[in-house]
C-alpha positions in Angstrom: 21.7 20.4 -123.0 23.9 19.8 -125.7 25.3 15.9 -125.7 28.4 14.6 -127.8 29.9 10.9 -127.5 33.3 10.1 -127.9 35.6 7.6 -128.0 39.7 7.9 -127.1 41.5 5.9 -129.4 45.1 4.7 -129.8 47.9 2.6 -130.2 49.3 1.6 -126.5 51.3 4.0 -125.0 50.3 7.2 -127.1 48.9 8.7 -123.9 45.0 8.4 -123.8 44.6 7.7 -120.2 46.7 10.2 -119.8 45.4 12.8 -122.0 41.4 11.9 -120.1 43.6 12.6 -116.8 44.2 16.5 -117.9 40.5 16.8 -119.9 38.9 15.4 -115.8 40.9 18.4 -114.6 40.0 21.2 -116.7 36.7 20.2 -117.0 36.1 21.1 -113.1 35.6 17.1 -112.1 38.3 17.4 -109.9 38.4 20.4 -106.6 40.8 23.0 -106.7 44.3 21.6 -105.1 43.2 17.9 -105.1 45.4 15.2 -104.8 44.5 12.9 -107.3 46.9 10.2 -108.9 47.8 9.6 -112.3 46.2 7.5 -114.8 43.0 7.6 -112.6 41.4 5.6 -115.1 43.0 2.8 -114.6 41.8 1.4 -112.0 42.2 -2.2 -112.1 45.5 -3.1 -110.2 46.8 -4.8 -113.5 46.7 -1.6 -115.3 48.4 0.0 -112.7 51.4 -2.5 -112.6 51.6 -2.7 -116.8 51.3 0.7 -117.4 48.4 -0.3 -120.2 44.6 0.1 -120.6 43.1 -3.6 -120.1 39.3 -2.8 -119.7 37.1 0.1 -121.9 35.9 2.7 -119.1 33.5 5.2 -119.3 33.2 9.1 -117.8 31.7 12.3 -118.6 32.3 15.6 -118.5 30.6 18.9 -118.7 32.3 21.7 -120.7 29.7 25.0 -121.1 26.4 23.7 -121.9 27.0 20.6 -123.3 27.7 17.0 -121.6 30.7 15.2 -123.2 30.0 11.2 -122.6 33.9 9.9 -123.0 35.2 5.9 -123.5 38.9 5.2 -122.4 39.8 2.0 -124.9 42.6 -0.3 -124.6 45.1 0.8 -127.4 47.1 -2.8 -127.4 45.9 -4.9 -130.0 45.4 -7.6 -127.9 42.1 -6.2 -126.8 40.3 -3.9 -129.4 38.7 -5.1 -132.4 39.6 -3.6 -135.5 38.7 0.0 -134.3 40.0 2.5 -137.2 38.6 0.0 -140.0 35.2 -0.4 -137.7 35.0 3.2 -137.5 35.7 4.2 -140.9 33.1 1.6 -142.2 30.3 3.4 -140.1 31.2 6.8 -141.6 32.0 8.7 -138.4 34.3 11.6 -139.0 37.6 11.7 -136.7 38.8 14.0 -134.7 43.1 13.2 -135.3 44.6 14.2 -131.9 48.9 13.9 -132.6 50.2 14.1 -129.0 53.3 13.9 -127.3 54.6 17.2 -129.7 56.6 18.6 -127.2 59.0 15.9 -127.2 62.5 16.5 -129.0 62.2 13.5 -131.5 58.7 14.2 -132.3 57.4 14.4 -136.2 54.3 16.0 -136.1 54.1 16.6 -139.7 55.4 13.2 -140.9 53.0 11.9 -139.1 49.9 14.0 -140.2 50.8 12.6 -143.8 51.1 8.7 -142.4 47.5 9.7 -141.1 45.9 10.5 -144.2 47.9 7.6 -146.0 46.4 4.9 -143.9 42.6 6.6 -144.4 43.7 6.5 -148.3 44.4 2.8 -147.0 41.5 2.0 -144.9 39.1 3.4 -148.2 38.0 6.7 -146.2 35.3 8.9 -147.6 36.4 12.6 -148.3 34.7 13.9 -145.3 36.9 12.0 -143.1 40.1 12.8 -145.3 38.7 16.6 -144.2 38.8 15.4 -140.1 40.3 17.9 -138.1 44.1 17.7 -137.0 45.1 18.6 -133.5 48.4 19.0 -131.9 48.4 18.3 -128.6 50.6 17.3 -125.6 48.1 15.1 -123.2 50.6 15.2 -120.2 51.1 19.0 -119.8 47.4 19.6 -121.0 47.1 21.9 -123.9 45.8 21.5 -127.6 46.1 23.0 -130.6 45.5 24.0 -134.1 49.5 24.9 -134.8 52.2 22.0 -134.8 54.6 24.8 -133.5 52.7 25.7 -130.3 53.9 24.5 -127.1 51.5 25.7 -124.2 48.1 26.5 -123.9 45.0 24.4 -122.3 42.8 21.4 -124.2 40.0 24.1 -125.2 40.5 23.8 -128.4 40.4 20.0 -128.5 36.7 20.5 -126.4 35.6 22.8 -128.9 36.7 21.0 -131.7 35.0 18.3 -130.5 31.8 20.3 -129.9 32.1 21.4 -133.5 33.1 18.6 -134.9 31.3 15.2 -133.6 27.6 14.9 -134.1 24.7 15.3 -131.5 23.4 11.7 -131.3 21.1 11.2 -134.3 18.6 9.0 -132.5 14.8 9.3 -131.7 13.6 9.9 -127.9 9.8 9.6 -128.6 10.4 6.0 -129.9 10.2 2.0 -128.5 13.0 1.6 -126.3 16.0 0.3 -127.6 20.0 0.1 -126.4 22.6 -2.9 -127.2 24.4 -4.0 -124.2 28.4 -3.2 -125.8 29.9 -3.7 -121.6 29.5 -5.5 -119.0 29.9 -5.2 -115.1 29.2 -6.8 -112.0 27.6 -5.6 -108.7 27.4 -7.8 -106.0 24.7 -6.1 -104.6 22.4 -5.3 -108.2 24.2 -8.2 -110.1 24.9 -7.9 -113.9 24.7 -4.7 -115.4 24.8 -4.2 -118.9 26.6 -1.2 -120.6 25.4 1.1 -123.5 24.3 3.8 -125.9 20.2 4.1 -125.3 19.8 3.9 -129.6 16.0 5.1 -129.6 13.4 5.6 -126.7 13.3 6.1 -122.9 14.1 4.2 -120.0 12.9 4.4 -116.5 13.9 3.4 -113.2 11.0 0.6 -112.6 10.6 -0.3 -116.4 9.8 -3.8 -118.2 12.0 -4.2 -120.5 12.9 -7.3 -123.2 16.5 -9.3 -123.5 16.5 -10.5 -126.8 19.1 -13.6 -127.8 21.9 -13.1 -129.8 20.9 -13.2 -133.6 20.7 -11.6 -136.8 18.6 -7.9 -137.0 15.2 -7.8 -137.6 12.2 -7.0 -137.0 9.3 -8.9 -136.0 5.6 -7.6 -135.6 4.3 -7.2 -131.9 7.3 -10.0 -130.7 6.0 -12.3 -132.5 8.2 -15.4 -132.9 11.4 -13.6 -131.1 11.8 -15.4 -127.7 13.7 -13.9 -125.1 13.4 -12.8 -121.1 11.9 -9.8 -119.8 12.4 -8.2 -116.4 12.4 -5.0 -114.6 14.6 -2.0 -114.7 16.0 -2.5 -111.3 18.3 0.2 -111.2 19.7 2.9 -113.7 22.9 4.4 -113.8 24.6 7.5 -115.7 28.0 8.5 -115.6 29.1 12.1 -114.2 32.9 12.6 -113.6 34.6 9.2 -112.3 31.4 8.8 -110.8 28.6 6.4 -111.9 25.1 8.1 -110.6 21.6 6.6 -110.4 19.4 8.4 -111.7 15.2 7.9 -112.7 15.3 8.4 -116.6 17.4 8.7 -119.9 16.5 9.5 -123.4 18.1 8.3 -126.7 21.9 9.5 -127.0 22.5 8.9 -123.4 25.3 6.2 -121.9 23.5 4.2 -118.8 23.9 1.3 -116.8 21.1 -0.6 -116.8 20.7 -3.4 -113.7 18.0 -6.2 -112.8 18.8 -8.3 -116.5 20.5 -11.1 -115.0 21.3 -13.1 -117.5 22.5 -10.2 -120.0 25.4 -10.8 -122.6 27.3 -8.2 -124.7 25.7 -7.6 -128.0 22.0 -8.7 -126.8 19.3 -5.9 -127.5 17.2 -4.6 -124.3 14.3 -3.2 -125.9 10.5 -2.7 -125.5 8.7 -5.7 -124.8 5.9 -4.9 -127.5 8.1 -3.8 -130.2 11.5 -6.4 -130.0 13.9 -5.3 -133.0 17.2 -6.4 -132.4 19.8 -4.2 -133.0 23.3 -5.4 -135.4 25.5 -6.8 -132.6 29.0 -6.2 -132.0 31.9 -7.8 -134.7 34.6 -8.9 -133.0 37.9 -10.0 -134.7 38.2 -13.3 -134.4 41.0 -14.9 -132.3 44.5 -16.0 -134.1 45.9 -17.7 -130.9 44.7 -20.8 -128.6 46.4 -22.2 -125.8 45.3 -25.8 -123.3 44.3 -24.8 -119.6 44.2 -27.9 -117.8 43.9 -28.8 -114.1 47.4 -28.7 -112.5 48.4 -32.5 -111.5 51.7 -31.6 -110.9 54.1 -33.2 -107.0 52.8 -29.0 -105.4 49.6 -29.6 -107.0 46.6 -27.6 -104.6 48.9 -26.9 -101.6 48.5 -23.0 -103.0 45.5 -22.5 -104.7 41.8 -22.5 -103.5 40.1 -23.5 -106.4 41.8 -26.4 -108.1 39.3 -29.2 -109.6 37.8 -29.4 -113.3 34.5 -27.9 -112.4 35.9 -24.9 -110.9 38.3 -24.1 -113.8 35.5 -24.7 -116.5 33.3 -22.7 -114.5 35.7 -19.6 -114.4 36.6 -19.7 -118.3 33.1 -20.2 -119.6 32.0 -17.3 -117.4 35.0 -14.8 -118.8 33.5 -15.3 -122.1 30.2 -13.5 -120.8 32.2 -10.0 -120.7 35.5 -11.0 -122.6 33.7 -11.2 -126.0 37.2 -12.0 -128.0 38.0 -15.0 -125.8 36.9 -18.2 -126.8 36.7 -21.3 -124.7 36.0 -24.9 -125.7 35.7 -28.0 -124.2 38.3 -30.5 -125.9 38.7 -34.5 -126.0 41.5 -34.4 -123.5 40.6 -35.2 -120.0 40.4 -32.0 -117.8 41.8 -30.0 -120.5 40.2 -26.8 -122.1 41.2 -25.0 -125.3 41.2 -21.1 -124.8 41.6 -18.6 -127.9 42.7 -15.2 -127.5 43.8 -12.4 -129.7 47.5 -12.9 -128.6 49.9 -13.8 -125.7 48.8 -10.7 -123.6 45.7 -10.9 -123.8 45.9 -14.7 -122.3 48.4 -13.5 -119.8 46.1 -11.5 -118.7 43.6 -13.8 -118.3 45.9 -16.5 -116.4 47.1 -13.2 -113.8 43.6 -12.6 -113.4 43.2 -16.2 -112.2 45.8 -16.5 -110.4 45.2 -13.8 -108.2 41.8 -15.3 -107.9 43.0 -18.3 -105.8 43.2 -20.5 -109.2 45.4 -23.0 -110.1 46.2 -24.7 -113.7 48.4 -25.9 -116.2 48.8 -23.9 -119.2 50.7 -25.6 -123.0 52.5 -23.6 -125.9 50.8 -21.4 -127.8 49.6 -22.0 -131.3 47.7 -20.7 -134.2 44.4 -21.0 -135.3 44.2 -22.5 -138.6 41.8 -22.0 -141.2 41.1 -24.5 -144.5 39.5 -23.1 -147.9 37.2 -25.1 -150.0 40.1 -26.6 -152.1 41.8 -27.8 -149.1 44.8 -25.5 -148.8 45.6 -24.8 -145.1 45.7 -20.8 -144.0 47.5 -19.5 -141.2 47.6 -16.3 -140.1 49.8 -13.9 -140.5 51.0 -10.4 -138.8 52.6 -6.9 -139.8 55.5 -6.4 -137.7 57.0 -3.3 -137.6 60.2 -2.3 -135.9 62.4 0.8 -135.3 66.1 0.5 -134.7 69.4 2.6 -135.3 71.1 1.6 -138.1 74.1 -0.5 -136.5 71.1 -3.0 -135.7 69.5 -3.2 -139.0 71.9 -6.5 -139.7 70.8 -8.9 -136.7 67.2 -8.2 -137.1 67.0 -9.0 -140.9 69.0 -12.1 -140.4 67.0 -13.4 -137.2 63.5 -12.3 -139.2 64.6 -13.9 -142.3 65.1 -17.1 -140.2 61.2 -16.8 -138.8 60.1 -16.6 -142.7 59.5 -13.3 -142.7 58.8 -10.7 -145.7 60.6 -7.4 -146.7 57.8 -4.8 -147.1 59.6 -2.1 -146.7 62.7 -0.5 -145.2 63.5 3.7 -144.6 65.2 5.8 -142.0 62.7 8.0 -140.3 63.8 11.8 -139.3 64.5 10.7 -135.6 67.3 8.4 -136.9 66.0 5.0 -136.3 65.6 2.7 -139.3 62.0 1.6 -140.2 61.5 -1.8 -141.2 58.0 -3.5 -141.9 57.5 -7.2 -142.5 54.9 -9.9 -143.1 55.7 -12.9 -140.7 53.8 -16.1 -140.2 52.3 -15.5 -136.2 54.0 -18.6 -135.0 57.0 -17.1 -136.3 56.8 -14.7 -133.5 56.9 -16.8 -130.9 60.0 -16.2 -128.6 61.1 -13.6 -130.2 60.7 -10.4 -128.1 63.0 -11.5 -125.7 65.8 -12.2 -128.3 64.6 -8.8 -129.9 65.8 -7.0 -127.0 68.9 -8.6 -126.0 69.8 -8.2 -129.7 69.1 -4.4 -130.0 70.2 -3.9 -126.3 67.3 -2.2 -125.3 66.9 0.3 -128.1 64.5 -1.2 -130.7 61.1 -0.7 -130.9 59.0 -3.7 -131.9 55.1 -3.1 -132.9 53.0 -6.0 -134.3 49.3 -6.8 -135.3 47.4 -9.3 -137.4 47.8 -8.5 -141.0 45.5 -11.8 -143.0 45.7 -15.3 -143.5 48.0 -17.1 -145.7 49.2 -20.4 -147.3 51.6 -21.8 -144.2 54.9 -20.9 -144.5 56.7 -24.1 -143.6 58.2 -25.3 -140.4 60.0 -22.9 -138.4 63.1 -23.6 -135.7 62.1 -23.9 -132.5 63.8 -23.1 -129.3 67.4 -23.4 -130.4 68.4 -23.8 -126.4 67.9 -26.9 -124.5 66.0 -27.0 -120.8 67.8 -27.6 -117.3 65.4 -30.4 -115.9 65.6 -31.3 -111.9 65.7 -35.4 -112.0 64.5 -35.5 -108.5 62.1 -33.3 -105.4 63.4 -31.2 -103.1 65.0 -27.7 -102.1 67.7 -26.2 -104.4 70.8 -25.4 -103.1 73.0 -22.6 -103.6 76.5 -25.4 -103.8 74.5 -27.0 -106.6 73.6 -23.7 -108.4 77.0 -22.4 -108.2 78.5 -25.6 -109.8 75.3 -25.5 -112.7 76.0 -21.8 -113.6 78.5 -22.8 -116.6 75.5 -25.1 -117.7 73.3 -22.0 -118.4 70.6 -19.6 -116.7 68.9 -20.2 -113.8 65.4 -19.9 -113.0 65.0 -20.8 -109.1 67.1 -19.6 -106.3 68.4 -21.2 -103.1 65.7 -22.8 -101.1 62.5 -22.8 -103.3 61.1 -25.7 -103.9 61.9 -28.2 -107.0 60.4 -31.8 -108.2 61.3 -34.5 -110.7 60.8 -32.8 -114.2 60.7 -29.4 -113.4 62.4 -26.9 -115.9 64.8 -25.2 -113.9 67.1 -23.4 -116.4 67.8 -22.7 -120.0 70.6 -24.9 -121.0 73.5 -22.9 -123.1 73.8 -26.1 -125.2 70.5 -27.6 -127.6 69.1 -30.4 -125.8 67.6 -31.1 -122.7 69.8 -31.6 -119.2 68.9 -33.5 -116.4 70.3 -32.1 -113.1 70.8 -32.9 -109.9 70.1 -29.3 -108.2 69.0 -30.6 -104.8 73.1 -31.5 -104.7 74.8 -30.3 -100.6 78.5 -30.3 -100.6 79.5 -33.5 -98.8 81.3 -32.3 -95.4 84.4 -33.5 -93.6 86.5 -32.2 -90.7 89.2 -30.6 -92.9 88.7 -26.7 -93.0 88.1 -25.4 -96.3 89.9 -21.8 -97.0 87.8 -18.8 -96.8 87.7 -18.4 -100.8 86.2 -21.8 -101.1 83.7 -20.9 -98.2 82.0 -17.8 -100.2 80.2 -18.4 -102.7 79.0 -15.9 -105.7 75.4 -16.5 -107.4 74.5 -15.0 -110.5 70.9 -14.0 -110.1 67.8 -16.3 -111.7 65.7 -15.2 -114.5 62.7 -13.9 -113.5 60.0 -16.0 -114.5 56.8 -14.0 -115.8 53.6 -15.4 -117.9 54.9 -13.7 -121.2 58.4 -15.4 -121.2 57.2 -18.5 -119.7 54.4 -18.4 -122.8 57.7 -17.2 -125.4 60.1 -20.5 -123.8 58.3 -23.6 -123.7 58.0 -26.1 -126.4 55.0 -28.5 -127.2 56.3 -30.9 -124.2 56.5 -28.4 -121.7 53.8 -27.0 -119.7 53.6 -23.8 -117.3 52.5 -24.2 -113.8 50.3 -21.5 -112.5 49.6 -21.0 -108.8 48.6 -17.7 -106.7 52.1 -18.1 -105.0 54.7 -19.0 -108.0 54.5 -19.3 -111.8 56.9 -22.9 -112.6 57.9 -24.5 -116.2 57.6 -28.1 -116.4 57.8 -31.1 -119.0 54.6 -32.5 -119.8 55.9 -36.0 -118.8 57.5 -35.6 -115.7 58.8 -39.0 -115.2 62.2 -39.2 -116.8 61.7 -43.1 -118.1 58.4 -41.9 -119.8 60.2 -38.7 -121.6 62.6 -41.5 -122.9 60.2 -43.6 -124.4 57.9 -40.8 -126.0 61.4 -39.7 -127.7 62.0 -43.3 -129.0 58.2 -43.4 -130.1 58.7 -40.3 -132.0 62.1 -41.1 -133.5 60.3 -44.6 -134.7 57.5 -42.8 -136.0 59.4 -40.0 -137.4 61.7 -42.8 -140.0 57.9 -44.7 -140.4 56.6 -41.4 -142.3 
């Protein structure tokens, strides 16, 4: 049987999941008239709710004679590596799928040429200059050679494919040998590590070596390489959405290999008498790092089942096992653990993740990872920003870029209308901005960003320009209160919920913070107020999510995560204390 492995890769939102939904169906995985729902992929409930690939997934199909082994990636930046730059450097050969040609602002040509310019970029070789182009619209299911076309089915796209990528160039009479690239979890087999079998055989039953994570080599009959062996336990293939146990695979084959507990992605499982351990797997590095500490907070643990140091340390260091961008360290704070990510999703996810878990924990302001060159000078890094929006709009998002010390690279209408406009900005100069971004370009902008290199520091940059609404005391809101607060700003809580000393309750309209008295019930007397003063009109609060909570709070604010609310607070909640850190900074501020 003929064998081809692919990989679906894309920008968020250019329909892969989508596009492996219609290449299931016309490959026969699905019956005739069954009900199956979109995006069948995605199958973590996160993914469902977002709308975006978190988690790499595979499936296979069968099309003629030939077994097509397929990966669904995440396309947001936040969790891939650097996949077109990775893939070029190997010397694979694309196949360039432009979907979503049947829409009326669509460009296939235009973009055919941006293609080729960012190979030309990326240093291609003229073989992959020569990939094959495809037009293609993933939701109604066709493929084709002409931009023009408009119906059809994805043959062409499985035959091109066929044609196109490679058998697997490895050797089945060889020493076993595979490089664990995922990991999952069965409560029933335990870990179970993920992967392309690079040379050999494996059997149901077979002893097998985990080598540590290291540089490649090879070492004569295992001599001086440490690592644990174990037992084939169980061995998986994939077939459809389905993952199958089966007795044997040979080299080119995607299994699931079980009974390596202590497995870790980018370890080699290899033959016991022959342990060469394959290149492991280059991540990029992280560009982001938050603090999660232990929530201490007045509603501290009345929500959330696991709530003490040990249990939070426990559940970060054990994400790194699978989450192989995340990093976690322990810091010099008490209770406090420093957590670096590629960007604000990809910790939002993380914290949702928890939360749902039954966790509960504090979480600070982003910030960026610094780096430091031999001479001293202090790097940060820095991202390519790109953004689309109609010409009216073209004003407000120079002037609010300009003021986060960003860069000009370049600036053209594109054929759809929209203006183009591509910038270098410090990371940190992102920060609360997507918010702003939409409320400036009412909805119709387009912002894209992704990490571009590391530069000298731009500077300091403005922080929030609008001040916090801070409760100066515990209790319930009340709606008499928040109806006399709305001319002070926005609201984040509604009648009822819950508030304590120090909690951030609204954005102020004015810089500076505002203590509050939001607890306040209109004082009653036995004179009957008219029926205008009796009805009272709220304007509805903010809702609070992980990604604006992450975008509003400054360096001495914290967020407050719990399975049943998401809260901002001050770091200090007492009101005397935040007082006398100001004074200490002010005196230390005219010191320097």
């Amino acid at each position: 049987m003929k064998l081809r492995n692919v990989a679906i890769i894309a920008h968020v939102d250019h329909g892969k999941t989508t596009l492996v939904d219609q290449m299931l169906r016309q490959a026969g995985v699905f019956r005739a008239n069954e009900v199956v729902r979109d995006r069948v992929m995605d199958s973590n409930p996160l993914e469902r709710e977002r709308g975006i690939t978190i988690l790499s997934k595979n499936t296979a199909v069968r099309w003629g004679d030939a077994k097509v082994n397929i990966v669904d990636t995440p396309g947001h930046r936040d969790f891939g590596g650097e996949v077109e730059r990775i893939l070029l450097e190997l010397g694979l050969v694309p196949v360039v799928v432009i979907n979503k040609v049947d829409r009326p602002d669509a460009r296939p040509l235009e973009v055919h040429d941006e293609v080729l310019d960012l190979f030309i970029e990326l240093e291609a070789t003229d073989d992959q200059l020569d990939a094959a182009f495809l037009y293609a619209s993933g939701r109604d299911g066709w493929a084709s050679l002409e931009p023009e076309a408009r119906s059809g089915d994805l043959g062409p796209l499985f035959e091109m494919i066929l044609a196109s990528v490679p058998a697997p160039t490895a050797d089945p009479d060889g020493p076993f040998q595979m490089l664990a690239s995922t990991l999952d979890y069965s409560s029933y087999v335990g870990r179970i590590a993920i992967g392309r079998i690079e040379r050999g055989q494996v059997r149901e039953g077979q002893r097998v070596a985990l080598l540590p994570l290291g540089e490649p080599g090879l070492v004569e009959d295992g001599a001086g390489v440490e690592g644990i062996e174990g037992r084939v336990t169980k061995l998986y293939g994939f077939d459809g959405l389905s993952r199958v146990e089966i007795e044997e695979a040979s080299a080119g084959d995607i299994v699931a290999v079980a009974g390596l507990e202590g497995v870790e992605i980018g370890q080699t499982l290899t033959d016991p008498d022959l342990r060469e351990r394959l290149l492991g797997i280059a991540v990029e590095e992280p560009t982001l790092s938050v603090d999660f500490r232990v929530n201490d907070g007045p509603f501290a643990g009345k929500a959330g089942k696991y709530v003490t140091t040990r249990q939070l340390r426990e559940r970060l260091y054990r994400e790194i096992q699978s989450n192989v961008s995340l990093g976690v360290e322990d810091t010099e704070q008490p209770d406090t653990f420093a957590v670096s990510g590629r960007g604000e999703l990809h910790l939002t996810i993380l914290m949702e993740t928890m939360r749902r878990e039954g966790y509960e924990f504090t979480v600070s302001r982003p910030r960026v990872i610094l780096k430091e060159r031999p001479d001293g000078e202090v790097l940060e890094p820095y991202e390519k920003a790109v953004i689309e929006v109609p010409q009216e709009m073209v004003g407000v998002v120079m002037e609010k870029m300009g003021s986060r010390r960003a860069e000009v690279l370049d600036m053209r209408p594109t054929d759809a209308g929209p203006v183009r406009l591509d910038f270098r900005i410090p990371a940190r100069g992102l920060f609360g901005y997507r918010s702003e971004f939409l409320t400036d370009t009412r909805g119709e902008g387009q912002l894209h960003h992704g990490f571009l290199e590391y530069g000298p520091r731009a500077g300091s940059l403005q922080n929030r320009s609008r001040g916090a609404l801070v409760a100066d005391r515990e209790g319930a809101a009340v709606a008499f209160a928040i109806f006399n607060l709305q001319a002070r700003g926005v609201m984040f809580v509604e009648p009822g919920e819950a508030v304590y000393s120090g909690m951030i309750v609204g954005e102020s309209s004015r810089p500076g913070d505002m203590e509050i008295n939001i607890c306040k019930e209109k004082k009653l007397t036995n004179i009957r107020a008219a029926a205008a003063d009796e009805s009272i009109r709220l304007e509805p609060p903010r809702e609070i999510t992980l990604e604006l909570a992450l975008e509003f709070i400054n360096d001495d604010e914290l967020i407050e995560v719990t399975p049943d609310a998401i809260r901002l607070r001050k770091r200090q909640l007492s009101p005397t204390g935040r007082k006398k850190e100001m004074r200490q900074a002010a005196a230390l501020a005219r010191e320097a």
